[in-house]
C-alpha positions in Angstrom: 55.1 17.3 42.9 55.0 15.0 40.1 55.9 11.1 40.3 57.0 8.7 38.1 56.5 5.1 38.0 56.3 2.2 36.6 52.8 0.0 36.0 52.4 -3.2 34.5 48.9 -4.1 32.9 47.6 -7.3 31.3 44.8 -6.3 28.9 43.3 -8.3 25.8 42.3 -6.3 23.2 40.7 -8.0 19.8 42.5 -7.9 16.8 40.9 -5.9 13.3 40.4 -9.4 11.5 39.2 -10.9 15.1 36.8 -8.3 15.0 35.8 -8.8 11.3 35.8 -12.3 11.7 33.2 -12.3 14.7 31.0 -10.0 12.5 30.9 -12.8 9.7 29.8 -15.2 11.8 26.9 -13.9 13.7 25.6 -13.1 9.8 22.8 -15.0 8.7 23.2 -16.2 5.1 21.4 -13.4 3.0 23.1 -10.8 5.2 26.3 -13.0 4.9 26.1 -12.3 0.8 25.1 -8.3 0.7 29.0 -8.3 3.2 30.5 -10.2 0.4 29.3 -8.5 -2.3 30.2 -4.7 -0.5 33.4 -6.1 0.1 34.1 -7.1 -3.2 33.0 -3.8 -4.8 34.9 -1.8 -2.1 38.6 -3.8 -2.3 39.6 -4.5 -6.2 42.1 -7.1 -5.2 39.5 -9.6 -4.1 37.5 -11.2 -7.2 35.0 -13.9 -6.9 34.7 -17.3 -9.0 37.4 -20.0 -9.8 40.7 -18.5 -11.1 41.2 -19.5 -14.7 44.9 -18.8 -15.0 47.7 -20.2 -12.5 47.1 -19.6 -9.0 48.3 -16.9 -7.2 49.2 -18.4 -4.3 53.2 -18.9 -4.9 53.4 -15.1 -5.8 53.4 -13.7 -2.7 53.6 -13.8 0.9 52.8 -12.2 4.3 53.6 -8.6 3.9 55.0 -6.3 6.9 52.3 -3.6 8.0 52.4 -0.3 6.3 53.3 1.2 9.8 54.8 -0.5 12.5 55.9 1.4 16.0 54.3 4.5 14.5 56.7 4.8 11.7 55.4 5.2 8.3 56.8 2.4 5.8 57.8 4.0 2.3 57.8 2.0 -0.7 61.4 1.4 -0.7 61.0 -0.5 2.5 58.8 -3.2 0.8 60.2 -6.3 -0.2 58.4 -7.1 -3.1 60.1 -10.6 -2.7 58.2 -11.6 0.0 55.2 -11.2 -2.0 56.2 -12.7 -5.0 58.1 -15.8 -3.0 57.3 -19.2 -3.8 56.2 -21.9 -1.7 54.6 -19.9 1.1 50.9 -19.5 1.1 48.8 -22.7 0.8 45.9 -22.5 -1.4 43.6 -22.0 1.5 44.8 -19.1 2.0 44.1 -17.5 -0.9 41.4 -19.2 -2.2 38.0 -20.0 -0.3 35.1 -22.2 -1.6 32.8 -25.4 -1.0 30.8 -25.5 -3.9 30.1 -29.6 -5.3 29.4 -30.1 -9.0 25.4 -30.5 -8.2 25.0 -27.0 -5.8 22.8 -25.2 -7.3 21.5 -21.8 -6.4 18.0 -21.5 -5.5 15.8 -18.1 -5.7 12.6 -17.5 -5.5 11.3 -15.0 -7.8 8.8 -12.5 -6.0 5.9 -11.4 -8.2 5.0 -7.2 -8.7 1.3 -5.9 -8.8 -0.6 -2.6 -7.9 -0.8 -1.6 -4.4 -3.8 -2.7 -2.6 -5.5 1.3 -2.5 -4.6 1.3 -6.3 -6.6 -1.6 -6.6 -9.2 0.0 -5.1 -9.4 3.3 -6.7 -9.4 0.8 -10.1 -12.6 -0.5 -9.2 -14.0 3.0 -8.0 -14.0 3.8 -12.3 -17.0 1.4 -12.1 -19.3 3.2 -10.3 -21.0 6.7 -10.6 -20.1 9.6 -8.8 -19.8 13.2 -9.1 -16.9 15.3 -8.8 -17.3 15.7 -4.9 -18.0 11.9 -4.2 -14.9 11.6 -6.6 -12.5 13.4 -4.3 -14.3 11.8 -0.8 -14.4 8.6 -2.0 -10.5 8.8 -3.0 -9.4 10.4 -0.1 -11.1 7.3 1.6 -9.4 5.1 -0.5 -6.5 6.7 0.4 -6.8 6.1 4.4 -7.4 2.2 4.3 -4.7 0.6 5.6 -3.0 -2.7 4.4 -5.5 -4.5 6.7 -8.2 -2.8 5.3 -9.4 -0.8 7.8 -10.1 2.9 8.0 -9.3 3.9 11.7 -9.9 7.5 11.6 -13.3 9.1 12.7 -15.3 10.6 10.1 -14.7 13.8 11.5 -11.0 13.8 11.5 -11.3 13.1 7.8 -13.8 15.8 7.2 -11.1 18.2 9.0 -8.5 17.5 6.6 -10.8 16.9 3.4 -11.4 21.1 4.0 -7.7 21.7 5.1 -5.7 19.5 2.7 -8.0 19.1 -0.4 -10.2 22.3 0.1 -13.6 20.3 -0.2 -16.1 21.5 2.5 -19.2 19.0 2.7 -21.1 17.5 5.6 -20.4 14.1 7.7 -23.4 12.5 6.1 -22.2 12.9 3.3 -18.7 11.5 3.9 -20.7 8.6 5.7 -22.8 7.9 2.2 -19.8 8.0 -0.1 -17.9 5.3 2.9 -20.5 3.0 2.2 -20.4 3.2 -1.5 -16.3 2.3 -0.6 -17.2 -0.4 1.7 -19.2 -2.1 -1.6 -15.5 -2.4 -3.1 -13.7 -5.9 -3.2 -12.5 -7.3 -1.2 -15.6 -7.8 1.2 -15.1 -5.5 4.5 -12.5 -3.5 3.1 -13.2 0.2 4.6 -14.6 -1.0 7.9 -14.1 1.2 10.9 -13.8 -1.2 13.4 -14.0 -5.6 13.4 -17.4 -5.5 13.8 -18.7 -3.4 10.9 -16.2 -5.4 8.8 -17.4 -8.6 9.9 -21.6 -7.4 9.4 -20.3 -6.0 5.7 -19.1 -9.6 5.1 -22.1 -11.3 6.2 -24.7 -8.6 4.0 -23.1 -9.4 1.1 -23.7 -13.3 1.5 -27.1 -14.6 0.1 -29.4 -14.7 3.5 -29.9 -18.0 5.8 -31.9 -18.0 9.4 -27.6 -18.9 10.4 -26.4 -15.6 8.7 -29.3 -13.6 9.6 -28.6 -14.9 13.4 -25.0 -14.1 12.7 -26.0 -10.5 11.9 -28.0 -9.9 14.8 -25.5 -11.5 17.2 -22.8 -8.9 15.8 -24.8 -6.0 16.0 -26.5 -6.7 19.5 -24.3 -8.7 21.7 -21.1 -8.2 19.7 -19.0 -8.0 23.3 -20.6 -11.3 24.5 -19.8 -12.5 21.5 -16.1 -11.4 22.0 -15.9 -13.2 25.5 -17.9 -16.2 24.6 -21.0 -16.0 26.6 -22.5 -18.3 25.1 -25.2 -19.1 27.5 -26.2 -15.2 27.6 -26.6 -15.4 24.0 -29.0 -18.4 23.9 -30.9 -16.6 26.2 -31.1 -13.3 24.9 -31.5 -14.4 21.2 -33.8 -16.5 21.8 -31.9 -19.7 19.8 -31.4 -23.3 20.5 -27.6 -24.2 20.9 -27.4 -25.5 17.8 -28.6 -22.7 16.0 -25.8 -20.6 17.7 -23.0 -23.4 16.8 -24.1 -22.8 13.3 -24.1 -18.7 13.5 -21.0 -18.9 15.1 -19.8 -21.0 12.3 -20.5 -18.3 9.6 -18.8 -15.8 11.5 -15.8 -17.7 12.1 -15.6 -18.0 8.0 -15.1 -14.5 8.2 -11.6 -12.6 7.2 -11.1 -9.9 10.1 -7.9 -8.3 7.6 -9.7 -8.1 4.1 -6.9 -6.3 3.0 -4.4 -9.4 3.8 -6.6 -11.3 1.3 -5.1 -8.9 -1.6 -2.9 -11.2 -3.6 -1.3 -7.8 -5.3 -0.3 -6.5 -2.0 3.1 -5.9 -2.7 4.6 -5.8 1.0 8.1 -7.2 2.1 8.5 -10.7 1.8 10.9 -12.1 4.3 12.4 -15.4 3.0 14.4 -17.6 4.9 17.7 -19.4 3.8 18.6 -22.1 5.8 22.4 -22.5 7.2 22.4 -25.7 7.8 20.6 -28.7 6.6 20.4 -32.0 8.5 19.7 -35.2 6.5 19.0 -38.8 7.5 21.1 -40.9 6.0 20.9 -45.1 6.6 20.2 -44.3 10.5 22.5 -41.9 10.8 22.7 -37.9 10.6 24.5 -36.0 8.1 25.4 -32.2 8.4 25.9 -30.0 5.4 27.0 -25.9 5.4 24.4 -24.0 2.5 27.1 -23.8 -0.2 26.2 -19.7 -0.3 27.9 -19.4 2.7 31.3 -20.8 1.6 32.1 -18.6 -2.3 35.1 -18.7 -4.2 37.3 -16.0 -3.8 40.6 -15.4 -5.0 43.4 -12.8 -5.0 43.6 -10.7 -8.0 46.4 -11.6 -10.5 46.3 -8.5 -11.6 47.3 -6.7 -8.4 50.6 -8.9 -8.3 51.6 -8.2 -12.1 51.6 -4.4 -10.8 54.2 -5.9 -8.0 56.2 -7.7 -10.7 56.5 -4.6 -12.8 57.3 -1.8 -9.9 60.2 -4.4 -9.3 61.4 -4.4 -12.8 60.8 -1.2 -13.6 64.5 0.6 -13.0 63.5 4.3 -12.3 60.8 4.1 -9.4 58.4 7.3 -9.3 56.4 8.7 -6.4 53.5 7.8 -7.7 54.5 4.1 -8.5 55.4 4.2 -5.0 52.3 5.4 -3.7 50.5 2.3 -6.2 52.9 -0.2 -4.4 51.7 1.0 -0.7 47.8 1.0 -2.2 48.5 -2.8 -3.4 50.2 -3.6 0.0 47.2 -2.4 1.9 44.3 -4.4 -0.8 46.3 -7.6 -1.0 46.5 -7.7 3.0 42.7 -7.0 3.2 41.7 -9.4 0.6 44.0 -11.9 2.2 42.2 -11.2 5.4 38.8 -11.6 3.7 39.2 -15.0 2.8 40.6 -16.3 6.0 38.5 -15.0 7.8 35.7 -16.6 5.3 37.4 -20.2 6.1 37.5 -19.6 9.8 33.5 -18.3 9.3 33.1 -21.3 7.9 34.9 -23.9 10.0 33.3 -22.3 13.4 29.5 -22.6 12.2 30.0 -26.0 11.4 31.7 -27.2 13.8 29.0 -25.8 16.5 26.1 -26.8 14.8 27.2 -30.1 14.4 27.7 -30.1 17.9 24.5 -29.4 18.5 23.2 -31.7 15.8 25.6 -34.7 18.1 24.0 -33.2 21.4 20.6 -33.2 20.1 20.7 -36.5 18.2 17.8 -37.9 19.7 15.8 -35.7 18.7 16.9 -35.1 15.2 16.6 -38.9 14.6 12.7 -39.0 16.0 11.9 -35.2 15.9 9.8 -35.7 18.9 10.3 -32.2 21.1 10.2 -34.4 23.9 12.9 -35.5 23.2 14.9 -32.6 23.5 17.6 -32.1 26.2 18.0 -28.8 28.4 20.9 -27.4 26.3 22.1 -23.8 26.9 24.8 -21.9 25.3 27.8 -23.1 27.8 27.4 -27.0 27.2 28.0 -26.3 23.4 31.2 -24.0 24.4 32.4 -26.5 26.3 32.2 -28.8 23.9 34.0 -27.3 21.1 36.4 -25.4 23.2 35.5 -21.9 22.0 33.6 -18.7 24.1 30.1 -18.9 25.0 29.3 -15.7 22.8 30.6 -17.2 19.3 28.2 -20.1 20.2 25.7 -17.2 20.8 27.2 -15.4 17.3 26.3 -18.6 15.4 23.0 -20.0 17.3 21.5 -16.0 16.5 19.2 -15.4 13.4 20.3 -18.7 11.7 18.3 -21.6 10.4 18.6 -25.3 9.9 16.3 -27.3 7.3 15.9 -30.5 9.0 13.2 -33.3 8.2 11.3 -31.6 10.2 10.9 -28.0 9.0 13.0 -25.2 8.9 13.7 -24.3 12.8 15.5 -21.2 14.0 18.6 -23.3 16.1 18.6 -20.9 18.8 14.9 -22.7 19.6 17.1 -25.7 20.7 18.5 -23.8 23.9 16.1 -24.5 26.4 16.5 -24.2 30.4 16.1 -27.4 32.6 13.9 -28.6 35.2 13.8 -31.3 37.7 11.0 -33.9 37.7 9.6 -36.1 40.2 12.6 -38.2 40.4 15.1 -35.6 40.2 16.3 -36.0 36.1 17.0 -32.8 34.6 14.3 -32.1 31.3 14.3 -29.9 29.2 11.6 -27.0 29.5 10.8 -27.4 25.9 9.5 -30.8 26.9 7.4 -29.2 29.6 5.5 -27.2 26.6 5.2 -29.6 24.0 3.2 -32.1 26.9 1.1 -28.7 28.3 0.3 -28.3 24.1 -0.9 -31.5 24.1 -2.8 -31.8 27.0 -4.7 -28.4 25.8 -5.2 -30.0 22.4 -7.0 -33.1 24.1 -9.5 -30.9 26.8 -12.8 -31.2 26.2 -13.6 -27.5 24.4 -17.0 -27.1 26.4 -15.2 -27.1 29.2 -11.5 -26.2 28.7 -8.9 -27.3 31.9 -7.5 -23.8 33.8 -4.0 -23.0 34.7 -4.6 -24.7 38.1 -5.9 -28.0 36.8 -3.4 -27.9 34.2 -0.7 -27.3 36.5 -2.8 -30.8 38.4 -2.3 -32.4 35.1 1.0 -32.0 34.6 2.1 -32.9 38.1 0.1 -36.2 38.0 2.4 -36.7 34.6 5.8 -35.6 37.0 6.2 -32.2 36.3 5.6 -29.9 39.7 5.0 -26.7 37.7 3.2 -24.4 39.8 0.1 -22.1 38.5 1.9 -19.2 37.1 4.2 -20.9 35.8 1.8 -23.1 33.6 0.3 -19.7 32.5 4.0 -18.1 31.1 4.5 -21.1 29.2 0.8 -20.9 28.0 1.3 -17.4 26.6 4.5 -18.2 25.3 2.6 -21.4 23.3 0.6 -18.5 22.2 -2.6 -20.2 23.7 -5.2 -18.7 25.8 -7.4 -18.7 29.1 -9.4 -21.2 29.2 -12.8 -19.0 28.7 -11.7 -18.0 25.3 -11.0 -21.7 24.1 -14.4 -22.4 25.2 -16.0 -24.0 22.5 -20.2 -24.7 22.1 
């Protein structure tokens, strides 16, 4: 048997332009312009730039929805007076910018070339071959990578040079016509491996006792090499210490991605657009929003002359009624659009200057040690707002300080207690581990255990492991491999 009851429930649901407006926010500022721009193609009533005739913005007013209570609105049902009402709608509402007299906007052209393998088949014209060392020597050309490496074996590639191009030949040969490649700028292009790309570099310089040392080193003792062995080497080579400083020296010279060194390479550039920029101004700090992330958008006049005529006009059709629901629906999106633009705007400025004010210190010296443990919650506490718009903001957004451009979610940091109990910020803890490093003596670099000594004698008790996350995360590492002769 069925019952029936009654249930109350509380839920919170998020509105459409809630939702829109918490997707504007977590954009960075390029990603922030391609959602303007689609928006703009997509809904005619929203037009960018400063409105030359009178403002829109006493010709109408908060519509009804199209469908309220699942009942479909018809035309007739519109009061076209309440969108053509004066007095209503502030400008803000309608109209969104922040642009001064001296913004201007800044691009940086990007330069087009030949790929890199093009570059390389160009030079191939200048040397002889025949037919056959033709086709190897461009299929070769063809498996560099944009390091500059060929990482497939020779036989692989003499598989599908008879599969894919029909051309049956030997491994020797292959082998010959490689080396022919590997004579191709830029030196070490074509290599198989680091260490034939590092001994092609080395042939093609004029020949010193150091290079010829180099050589040797590379092709006889190229793992001790790797793991700095240094004493092995002296020994097994043969060579005073300094001799080896000076071999090592010439290797180090050495570019392990020739094809990085290709200024035509025409790979993605990623550029990055500041947010936010922090100045210095007599003592104190000043906060400005990138003026590409506040436009000027208005409502089109256009859209409300077609209001003003259905509303004149004395013989309404169906399809001048259909026009008047398609206005309704533009005009409430665009209206949307540009509030939710002002809100975008409002919320990332008031949170990074929140930051900026909890930060000061720092900002003012741009010592990292002087950076307080600052996570997501003491910033939403302080403007009054959720932890995850602070997290929407702080994501994939920059800030151009005196300092360099810094990513601001590289401000949150935990906190730790020191020797006398004060909370400091972990960032703090790195920046005085990167220093000590900097200042070891490189003969005999300091472990993670005498580091983690260090640093307790300073009045941080970090233990061991630890010392050796933050090390890794510094991008620094063991102390064998920072050995130095």
């Amino acid at each position: 048997m069925l019952k029936q009851y009654l249930q109350f429930k509380l839920s919170q649901k998020l509105s459409p332009q809630q939702i829109q407006l918490m997707k504007l926010i977590q954009l960075p500022t390029q990603a922030f312009e391609q959602r303007l721009k689609q928006e703009l193609e997509e809904n005619p009533a929203l037009e960018s730039g400063k409105e030359e005739i009178e403002s829109l913005n006493d010709e109408f007013d908060d519509p009804y929805d199209a469908e309220t209570d699942g009942e479909r609105i018809e035309a007739e049902d519109i009061n076209i007076d309440d969108y053509l009402s004066d007095d209503e709608i502030p400008d803000y509402r309608t109209q969104a910018n922040n642009y001064s007299a001296d913004d201007d906007e800044k691009s940086v052209p990007y330069a087009s070339g030949t790929s890199f393998n093009q570059y390389l088949l160009n030079q191939l014209n200048t040397v002889y071959l025949n037919d056959e060392e033709w086709a190897i020597a461009e299929f070769l050309v063809g498996s560099v990578d944009e390091s500059g490496y060929i990482r497939r074996p020779l036989s692989d590639i003499l598989d599908d040079l008879a599969f894919t191009q029909n051309i049956y030949t030997e491994e020797k040969t292959i082998e010959r016509v490689l080396h022919m490649v590997q004579q191709l700028d830029p030196p070490g292009v074509a290599a198989r491996s680091l260490e034939e790309c590092l001994i092609i570099q080395l042939e093609r310089k004029e020949g010193t006792p150091s290079i010829d040392l180099a050589i040797a080193i590379l092709k006889k003792s190229f793992e001790q090499f790797t793991k700095k062995h240094y004493k092995k080497l002296i020994q097994k080579h043969n060579v005073t210490e300094e001799e080896l400083k000076s071999a090592i020296s010439e290797i180090e010279k050495l570019n392990p991605k020739p094809g990085g060194s290709y200024s035509g390479n025409t790979r993605i550039i990623e550029h990055v657009v500041p947010d936010f920029s922090i100045r210095i101004v007599d003592g104190e700090l000043e906060l400005t929003l990138n003026g590409r992330n506040a436009p000027e958008l208005h409502v089109s006049r256009e859209y409300s002359n077609m209001l003003k005529g259905y509303k004149e006009s004395k013989e309404k059709s169906k399809s001048q009624k259909d026009t008047v629901l398609f206005i309704k629906q533009k005009l409430d999106a665009a209206k949307w659009f540009i509030d939710a633009i002002r809100q975008r705007q409002q919320t990332l400025f008031i949170t990074m200057n929140a930051i900026m004010q909890y930060q000061k210190k720092y900002f003012l010296t741009g010592d990292e040690r002087n950076l307080r443990p600052m996570i997501l919650k003491d910033i939403a506490d302080e403007i009054q707002m959720d932890v995850s718009t602070v997290s929407r903001v702080a994501n994939s957004k920059y800030v151009d300080t005196p300092y360099g451009t810094k990513l601001i979610k590289q401000y949150f940091s935990e906190s730790m207690k020191n020797e006398l109990g004060e909370d400091v910020s972990t960032r703090e803890i790195k920046k005085i581990l990167e220093t000590v490093i900097n200042e070891e003596t490189k003969k005999k670099p300091l472990t993670d255990d005498k580091l983690a000594a260090i640093l307790k004698e300073k009045g941080y008790p970090i233990a061991r492991r630890t010392i050796a996350k933050y090390r890794e995360q510094l991008g620094i590492p063991v102390a064998r491999l920072r050995k130095q002769i």
